[in-house]
C-alpha positions as CSV (number, residue, x, y, z in Angstrom):
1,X,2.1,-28.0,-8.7
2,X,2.0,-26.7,-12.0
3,X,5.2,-25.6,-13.7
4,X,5.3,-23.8,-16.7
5,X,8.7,-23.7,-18.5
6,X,9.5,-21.4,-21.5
7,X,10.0,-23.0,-24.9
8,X,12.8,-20.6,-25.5
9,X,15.2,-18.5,-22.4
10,X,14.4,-15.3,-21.9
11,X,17.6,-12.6,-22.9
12,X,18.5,-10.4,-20.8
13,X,21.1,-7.9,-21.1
14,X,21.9,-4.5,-19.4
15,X,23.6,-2.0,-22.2
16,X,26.9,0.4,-21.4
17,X,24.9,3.0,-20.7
18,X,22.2,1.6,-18.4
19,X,19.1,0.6,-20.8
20,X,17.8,-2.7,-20.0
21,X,17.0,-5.1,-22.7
22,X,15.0,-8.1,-22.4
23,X,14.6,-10.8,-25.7
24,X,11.9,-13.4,-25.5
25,X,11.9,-15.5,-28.6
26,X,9.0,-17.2,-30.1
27,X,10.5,-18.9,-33.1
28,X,6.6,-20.4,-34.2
29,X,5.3,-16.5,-34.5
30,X,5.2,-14.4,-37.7
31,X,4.5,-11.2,-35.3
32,X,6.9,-9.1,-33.0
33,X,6.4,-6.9,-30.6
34,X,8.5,-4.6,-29.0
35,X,7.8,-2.0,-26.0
36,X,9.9,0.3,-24.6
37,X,9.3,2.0,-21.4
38,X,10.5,4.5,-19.0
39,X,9.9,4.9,-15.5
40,X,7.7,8.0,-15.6
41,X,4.3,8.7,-15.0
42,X,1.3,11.0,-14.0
43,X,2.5,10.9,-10.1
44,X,5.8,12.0,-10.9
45,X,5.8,15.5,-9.6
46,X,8.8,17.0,-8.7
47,X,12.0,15.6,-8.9
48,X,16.4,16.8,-8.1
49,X,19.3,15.2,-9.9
50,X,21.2,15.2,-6.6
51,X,21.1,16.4,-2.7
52,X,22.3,19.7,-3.4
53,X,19.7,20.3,-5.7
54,X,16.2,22.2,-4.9
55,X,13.5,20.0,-6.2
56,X,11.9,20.6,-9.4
57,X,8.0,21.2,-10.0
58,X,6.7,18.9,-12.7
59,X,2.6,20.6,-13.9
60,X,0.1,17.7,-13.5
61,X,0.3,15.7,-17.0
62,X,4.0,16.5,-18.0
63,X,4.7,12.6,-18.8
64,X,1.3,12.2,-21.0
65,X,2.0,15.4,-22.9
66,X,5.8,14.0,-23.3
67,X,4.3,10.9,-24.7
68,X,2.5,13.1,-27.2
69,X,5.2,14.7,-28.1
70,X,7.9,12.7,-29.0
71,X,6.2,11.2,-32.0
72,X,6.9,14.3,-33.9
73,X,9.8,15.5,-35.1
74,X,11.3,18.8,-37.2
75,X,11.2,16.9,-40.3
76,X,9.5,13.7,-40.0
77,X,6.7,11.9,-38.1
78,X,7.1,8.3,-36.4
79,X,4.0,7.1,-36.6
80,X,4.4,7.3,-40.4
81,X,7.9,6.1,-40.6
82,X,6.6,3.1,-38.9
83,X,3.8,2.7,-41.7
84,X,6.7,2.8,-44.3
85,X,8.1,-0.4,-42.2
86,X,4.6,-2.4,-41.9
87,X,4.5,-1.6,-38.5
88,X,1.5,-0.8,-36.3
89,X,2.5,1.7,-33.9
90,X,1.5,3.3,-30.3
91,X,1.9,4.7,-26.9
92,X,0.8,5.1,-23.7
93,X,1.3,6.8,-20.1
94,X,0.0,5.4,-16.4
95,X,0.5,6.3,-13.3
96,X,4.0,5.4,-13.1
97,X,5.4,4.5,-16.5
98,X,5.3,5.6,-20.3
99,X,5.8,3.4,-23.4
100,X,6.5,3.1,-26.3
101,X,5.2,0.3,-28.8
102,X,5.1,-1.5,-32.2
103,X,4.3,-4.4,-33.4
104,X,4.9,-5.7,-36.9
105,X,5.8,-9.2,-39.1
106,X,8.3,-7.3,-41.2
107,X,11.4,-5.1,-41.3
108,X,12.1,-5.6,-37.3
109,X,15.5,-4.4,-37.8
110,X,14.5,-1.2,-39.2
111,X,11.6,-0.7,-36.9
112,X,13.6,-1.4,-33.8
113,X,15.9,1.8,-35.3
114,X,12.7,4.4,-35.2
115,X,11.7,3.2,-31.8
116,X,14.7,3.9,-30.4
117,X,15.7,7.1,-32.7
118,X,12.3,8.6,-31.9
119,X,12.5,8.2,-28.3
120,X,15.6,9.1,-27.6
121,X,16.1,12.3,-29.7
122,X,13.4,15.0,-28.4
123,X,12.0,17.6,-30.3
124,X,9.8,20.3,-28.7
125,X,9.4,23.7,-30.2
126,X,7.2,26.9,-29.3
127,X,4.8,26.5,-31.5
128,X,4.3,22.4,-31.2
129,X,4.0,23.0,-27.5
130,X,1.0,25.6,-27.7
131,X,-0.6,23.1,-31.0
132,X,-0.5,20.3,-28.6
133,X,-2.4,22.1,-25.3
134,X,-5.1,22.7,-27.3
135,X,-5.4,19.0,-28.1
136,X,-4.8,17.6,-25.1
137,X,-7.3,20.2,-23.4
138,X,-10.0,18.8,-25.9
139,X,-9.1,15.4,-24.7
140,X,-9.2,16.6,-20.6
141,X,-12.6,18.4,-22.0
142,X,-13.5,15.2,-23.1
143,X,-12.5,13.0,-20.3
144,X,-14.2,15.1,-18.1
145,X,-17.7,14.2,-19.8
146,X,-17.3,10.7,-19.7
147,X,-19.1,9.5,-16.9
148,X,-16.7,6.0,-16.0
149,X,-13.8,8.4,-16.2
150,X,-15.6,10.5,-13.7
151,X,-16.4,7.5,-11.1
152,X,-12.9,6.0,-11.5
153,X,-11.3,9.5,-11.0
154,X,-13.4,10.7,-8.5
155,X,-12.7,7.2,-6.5
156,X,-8.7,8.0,-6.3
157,X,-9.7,11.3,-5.3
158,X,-11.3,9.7,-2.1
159,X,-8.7,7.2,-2.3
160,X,-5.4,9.3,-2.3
161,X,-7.6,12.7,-1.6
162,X,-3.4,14.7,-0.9
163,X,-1.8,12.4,-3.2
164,X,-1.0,13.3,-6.6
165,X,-3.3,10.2,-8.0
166,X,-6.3,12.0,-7.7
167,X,-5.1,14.0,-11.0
168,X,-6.5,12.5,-13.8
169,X,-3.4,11.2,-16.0
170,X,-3.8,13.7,-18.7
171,X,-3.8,16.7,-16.1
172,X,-6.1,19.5,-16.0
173,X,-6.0,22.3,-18.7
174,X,-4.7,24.7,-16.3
175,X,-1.7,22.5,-15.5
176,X,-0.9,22.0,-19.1
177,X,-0.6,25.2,-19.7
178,X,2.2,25.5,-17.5
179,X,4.1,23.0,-20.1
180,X,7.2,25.1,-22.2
181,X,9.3,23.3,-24.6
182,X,12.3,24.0,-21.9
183,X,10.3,21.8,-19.2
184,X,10.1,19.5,-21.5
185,X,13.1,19.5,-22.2
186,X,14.0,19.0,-18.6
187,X,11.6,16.4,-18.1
188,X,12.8,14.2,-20.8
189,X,16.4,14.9,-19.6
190,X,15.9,13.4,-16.3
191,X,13.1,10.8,-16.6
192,X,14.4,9.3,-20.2
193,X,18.0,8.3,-19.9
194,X,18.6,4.9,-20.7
195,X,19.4,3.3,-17.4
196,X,16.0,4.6,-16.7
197,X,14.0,2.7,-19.6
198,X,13.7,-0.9,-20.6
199,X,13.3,-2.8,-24.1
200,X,11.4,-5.8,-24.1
201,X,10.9,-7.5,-27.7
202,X,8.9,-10.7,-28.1
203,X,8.1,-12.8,-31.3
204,X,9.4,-13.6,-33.9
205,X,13.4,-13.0,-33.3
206,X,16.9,-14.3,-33.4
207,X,18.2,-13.1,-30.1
208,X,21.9,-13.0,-31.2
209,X,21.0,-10.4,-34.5
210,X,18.5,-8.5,-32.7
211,X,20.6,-7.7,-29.4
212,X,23.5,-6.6,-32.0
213,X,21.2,-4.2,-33.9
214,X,20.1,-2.8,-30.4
215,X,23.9,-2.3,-29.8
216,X,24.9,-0.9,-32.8
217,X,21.6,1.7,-32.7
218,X,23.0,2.7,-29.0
219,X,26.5,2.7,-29.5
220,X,26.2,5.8,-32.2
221,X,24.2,7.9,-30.0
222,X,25.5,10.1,-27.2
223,X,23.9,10.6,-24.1
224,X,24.8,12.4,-21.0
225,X,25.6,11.1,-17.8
226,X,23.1,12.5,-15.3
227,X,22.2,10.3,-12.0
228,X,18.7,8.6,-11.5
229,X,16.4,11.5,-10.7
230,X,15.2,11.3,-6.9
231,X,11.5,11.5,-6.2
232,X,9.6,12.7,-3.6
233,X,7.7,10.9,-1.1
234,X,4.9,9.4,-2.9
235,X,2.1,8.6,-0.1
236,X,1.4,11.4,2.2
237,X,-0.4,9.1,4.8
238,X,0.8,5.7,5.0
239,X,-2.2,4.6,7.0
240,X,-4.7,5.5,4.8
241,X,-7.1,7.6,7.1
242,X,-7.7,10.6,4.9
243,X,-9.3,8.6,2.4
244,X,-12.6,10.4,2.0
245,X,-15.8,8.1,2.7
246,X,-17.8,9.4,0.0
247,X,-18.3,11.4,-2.9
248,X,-21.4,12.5,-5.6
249,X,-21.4,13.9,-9.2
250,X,-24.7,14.0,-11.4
251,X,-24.7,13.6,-15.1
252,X,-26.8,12.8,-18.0
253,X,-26.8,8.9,-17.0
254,X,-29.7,6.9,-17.0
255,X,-29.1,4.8,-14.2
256,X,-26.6,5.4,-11.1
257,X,-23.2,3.8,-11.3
258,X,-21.2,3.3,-8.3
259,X,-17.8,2.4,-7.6
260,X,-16.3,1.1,-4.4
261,X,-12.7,1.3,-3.4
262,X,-10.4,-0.2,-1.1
263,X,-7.1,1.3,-0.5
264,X,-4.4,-1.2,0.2
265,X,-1.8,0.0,2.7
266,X,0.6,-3.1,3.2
267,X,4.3,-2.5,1.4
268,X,5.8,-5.8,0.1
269,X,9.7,-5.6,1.2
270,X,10.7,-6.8,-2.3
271,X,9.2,-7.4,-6.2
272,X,9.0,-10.9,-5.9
273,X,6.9,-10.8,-2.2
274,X,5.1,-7.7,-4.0
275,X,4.3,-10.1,-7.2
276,X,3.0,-12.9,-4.4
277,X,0.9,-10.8,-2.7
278,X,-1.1,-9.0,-6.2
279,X,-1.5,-13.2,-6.7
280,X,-2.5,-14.2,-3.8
281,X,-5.2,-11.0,-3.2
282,X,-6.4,-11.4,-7.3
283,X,-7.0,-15.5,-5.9
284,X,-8.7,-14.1,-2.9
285,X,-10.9,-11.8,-4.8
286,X,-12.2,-14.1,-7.3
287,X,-12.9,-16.5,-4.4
288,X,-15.5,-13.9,-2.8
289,X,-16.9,-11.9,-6.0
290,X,-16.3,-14.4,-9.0
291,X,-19.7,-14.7,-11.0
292,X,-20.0,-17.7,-9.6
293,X,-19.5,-17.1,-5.9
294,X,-22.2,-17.1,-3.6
295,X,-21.9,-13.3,-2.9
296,X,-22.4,-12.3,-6.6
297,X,-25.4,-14.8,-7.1
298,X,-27.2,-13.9,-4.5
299,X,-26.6,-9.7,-5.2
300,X,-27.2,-10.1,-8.5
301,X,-30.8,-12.1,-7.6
302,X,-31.7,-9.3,-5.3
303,X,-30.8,-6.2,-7.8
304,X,-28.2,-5.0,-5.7
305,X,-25.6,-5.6,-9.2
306,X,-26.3,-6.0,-12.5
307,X,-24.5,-7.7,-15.3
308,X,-22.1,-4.7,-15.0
309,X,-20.3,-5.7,-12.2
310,X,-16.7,-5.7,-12.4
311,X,-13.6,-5.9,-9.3
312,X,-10.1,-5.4,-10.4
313,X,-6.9,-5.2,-8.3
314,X,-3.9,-2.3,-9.4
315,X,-1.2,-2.4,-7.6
316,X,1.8,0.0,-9.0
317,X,4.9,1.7,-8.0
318,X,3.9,2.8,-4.0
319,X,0.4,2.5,-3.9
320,X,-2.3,-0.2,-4.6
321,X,-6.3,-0.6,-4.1
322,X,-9.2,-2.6,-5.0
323,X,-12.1,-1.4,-6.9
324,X,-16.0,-2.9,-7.4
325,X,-18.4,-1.4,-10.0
326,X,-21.6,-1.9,-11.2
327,X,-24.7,0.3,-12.4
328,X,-27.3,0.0,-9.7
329,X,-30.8,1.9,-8.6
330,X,-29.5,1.4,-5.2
331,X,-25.9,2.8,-4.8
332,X,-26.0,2.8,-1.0
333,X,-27.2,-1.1,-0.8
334,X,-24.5,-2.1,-3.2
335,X,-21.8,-0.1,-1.2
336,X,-22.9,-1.9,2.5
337,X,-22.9,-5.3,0.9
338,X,-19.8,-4.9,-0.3
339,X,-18.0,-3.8,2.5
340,X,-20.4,-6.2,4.8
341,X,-18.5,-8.8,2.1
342,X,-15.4,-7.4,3.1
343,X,-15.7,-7.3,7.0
344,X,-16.4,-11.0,7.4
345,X,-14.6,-11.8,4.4
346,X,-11.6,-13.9,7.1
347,X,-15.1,-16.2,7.8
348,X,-16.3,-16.5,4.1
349,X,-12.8,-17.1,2.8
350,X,-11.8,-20.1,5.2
351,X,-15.0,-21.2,4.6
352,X,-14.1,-21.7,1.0
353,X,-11.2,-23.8,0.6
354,X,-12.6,-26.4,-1.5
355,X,-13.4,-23.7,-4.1
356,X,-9.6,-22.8,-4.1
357,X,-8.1,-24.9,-6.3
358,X,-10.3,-24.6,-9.1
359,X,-10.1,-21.2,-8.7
360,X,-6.7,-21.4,-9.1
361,X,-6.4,-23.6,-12.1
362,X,-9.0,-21.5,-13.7
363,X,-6.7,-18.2,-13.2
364,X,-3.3,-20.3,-14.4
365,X,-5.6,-21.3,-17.1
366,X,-6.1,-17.8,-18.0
367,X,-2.6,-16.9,-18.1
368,X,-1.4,-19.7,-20.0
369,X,-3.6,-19.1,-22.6
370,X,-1.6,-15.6,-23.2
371,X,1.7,-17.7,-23.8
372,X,0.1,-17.6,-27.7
373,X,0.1,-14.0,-27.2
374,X,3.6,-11.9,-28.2
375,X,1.5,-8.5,-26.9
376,X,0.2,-10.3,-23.9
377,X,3.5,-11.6,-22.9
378,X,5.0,-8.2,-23.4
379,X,2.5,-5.9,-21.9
380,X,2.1,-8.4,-18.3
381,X,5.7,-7.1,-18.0
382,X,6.2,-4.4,-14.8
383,X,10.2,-4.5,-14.8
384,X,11.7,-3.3,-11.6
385,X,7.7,-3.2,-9.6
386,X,8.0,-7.4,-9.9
387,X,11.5,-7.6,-9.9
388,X,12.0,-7.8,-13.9
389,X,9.4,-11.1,-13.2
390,X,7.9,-12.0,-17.1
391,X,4.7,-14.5,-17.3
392,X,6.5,-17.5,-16.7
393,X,7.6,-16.5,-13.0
394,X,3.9,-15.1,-12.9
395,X,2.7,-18.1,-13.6
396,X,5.2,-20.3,-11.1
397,X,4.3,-18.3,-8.5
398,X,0.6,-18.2,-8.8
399,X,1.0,-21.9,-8.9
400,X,2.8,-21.4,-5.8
401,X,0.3,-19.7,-4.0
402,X,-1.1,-22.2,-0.9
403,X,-4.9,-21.4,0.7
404,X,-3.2,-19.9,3.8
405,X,-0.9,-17.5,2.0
406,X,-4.1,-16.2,0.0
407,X,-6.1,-15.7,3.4
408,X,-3.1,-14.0,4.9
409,X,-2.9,-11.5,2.1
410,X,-6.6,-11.1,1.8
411,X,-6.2,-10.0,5.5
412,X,-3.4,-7.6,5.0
413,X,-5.3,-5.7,2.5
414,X,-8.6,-5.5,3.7
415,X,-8.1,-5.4,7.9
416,X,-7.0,-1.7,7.7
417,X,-10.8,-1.1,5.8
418,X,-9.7,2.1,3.4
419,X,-13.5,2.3,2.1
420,X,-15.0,5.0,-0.4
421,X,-17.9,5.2,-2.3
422,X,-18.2,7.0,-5.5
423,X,-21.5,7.9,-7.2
424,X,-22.3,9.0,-10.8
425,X,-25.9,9.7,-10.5
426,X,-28.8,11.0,-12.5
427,X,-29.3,14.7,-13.5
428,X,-33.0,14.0,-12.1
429,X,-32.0,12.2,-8.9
């Protein structure tokens, strides 16, 4: 087995008031980078502070328009506070999280300071608010003529057809206009508290200095003591049987593209089983749809997929599904022989073994390689979805993984056969 050991340990340290921060220094760097998140996201629609509350509506892209948001300020702008600093900064929102990043060879000290003063002092006014729908409904304008935005979007809406990941991330413009400065406001209130966010810096660091200046920066603020904001049930149908088989836009394409999904309905008990399983099915589907299986060659020989073929496995807080993509003249071939891949996929994986290992030691491969990476390191990080896991236990327990666990969780996510087809075809078609 192959054990990976980090050259330094990984700090980790829970402040006073809840925020999470996590130090992994990489003394041989010039670069640091530093992320902080907070457990918010697009599905994150309605929310209480307690039982005795009635639950609050949150409009469809609340925590992307937050993330817009809290870059500027009454009197300055972060983005160019962090160019005083040398610092490259950015930000983004997914389903289930938003963060916060910079990354930088210089002044980490005083960096560290805006990221934390920019995100956790709001500033949302009238006038910002109604500034920023505009932009953002470009952007939703924009999205919405993009034909892979439109097959990936319209293959959660098959996917999770009640479920509020079929709204694209951004939201709709009619959504966004529900947005007021006092919802976000709210929002922010509930979603950004510190025992609700986690700091992760990598690089170039000494972990006794930078934990005391992420002290001292907290220490001066005051925040208030609200509990964790409960969520409503995320899934509608556990089972999975509303998925819609299949769906159809046309566009000014030249050439069909299709996307199959597969919608996983197994819940890992814990992050660390939930971390073996997204390993173990990642293994399994490299096994059957690598570019060098048998599956791909012969598809790929016969026109069925082109060298646009892609498969990819999300899993994220509550739900998780598989996807395969390619442009093809023939959407409906490519969509039986996948799931025709799929159905006797228990046969074609056992039958495979001997192709196991290397597959294996090609994916550890893979990750070890981002070990020279501060950003890699930082952004494989899911906090409490793995259990706070960072690569190394990524890495231990892929190397962990045995040929029979990898069947069994192959089986586990295809058996229940969640299966949509999504088409972005031809105006002419």
């Amino acid at each position: 087995m192959i054990k990976v050991t980090p050259t330094n340990e990984v700090v980790s340290q829970t402040l006073a008031n809840g925020l999470q921060v996590k130090l992994y220094p990489m003394p041989d760097y010039h670069k640091t980078y530093a992320i902080l998140t907070t457990n918010f996201g697009s599905v994150d629609r309605r929310y209480r502070l307690s039982d005795d509350e009635d639950w609050i509506e949150i409009p469809d892209g609340m925590a992307h328009f937050l993330e817009h948001k809290m870059f500027e300020k009454a009197d300055y702008d972060a983005f160019e506070k962090f160019g005083q600093y040398g610092a490259d900064a950015n930000a983004f929102t997914s389903f289930t999280q938003t963060s916060y990043l910079f990354s930088t060879t210089q002044n980490l000290h005083e960096n560290l300071d805006v990221l934390l003063d920019f995100v956790q002092t709001p500033y949302f006014s009238a006038d910002s608010v109604a500034k920023e729908q505009g932009i953002i409904g470009q952007e939703i304008k924009m999205y919405a003529d993009n034909p892979g935005n439109r097959l990936y979007m319209g293959m959660m809406g098959n996917l999770y057809p009640n479920d509020p990941m079929h709204i694209d991330i951004a939201g709709t413009v009619a959504s966004i206009s529900q947005i007021t400065a006092d919802k976000l406001y709210d929002a922010y209130r509930a979603f950004y508290q510190p025992q609700n966010m986690t700091l992760l810096v990598v690089g170039q660091l000494d972990p006794s200095e930078t934990l005391t200046w992420i002290e001292q920066n907290q220490a001066a603020k005051t925040f208030a003591t609200l509990p964790l904001p409960q969520r409503n049930q995320l899934i509608t149908d556990p089972t999975g049987v509303d998925v819609i088989a299949r769906d159809e836009v046309k566009m000014d394409v030249q050439r069909s593209k299709v996307m199959v999904g597969l919608r996983g309905t197994y819940q890992a008990p814990t992050g660390k089983e939930r971390l073996r399983y997204k390993s173990a099915v990642e293994l399994g589907l490299e096994l059957l749809f690598d570019d060098t299986s048998d599956n791909y060659l012969r598809l790929y020989n016969e026109g069925v997929l082109d060298d646009s073929f892609n498969f990819s496995f999300e899993i994220e807080r509550g739900f998780h599904f598989a996807s395969f993509a390619t442009e093809t003249d023939d959407p409906a071939r490519f969509t039986a022989e996948i799931k025709q891949v799929l159905t006797t996929a228990h046969e074609r994986l056992l039958a495979s073994e001997e192709q196991f290992t290397a597959i294996k030691n090609a994916t550890l491969g893979r990750l070890i390689f981002n070990l020279d990476s501060p950003e890699a390191i930082a952004n494989r990080f899911e906090g409490e979805l793995f259990d706070q896991a960072m690569i190394f236990d990524e890495i231990a327990t892929l190397a962990s993984i045995s040929f029979t666990e990898m069947v069994e969780a192959m089986m586990k996510l295809i058996a229940p056969m969640r299966l949509t087809q999504m088409v972005v075809a031809p105006l002419a078609d």
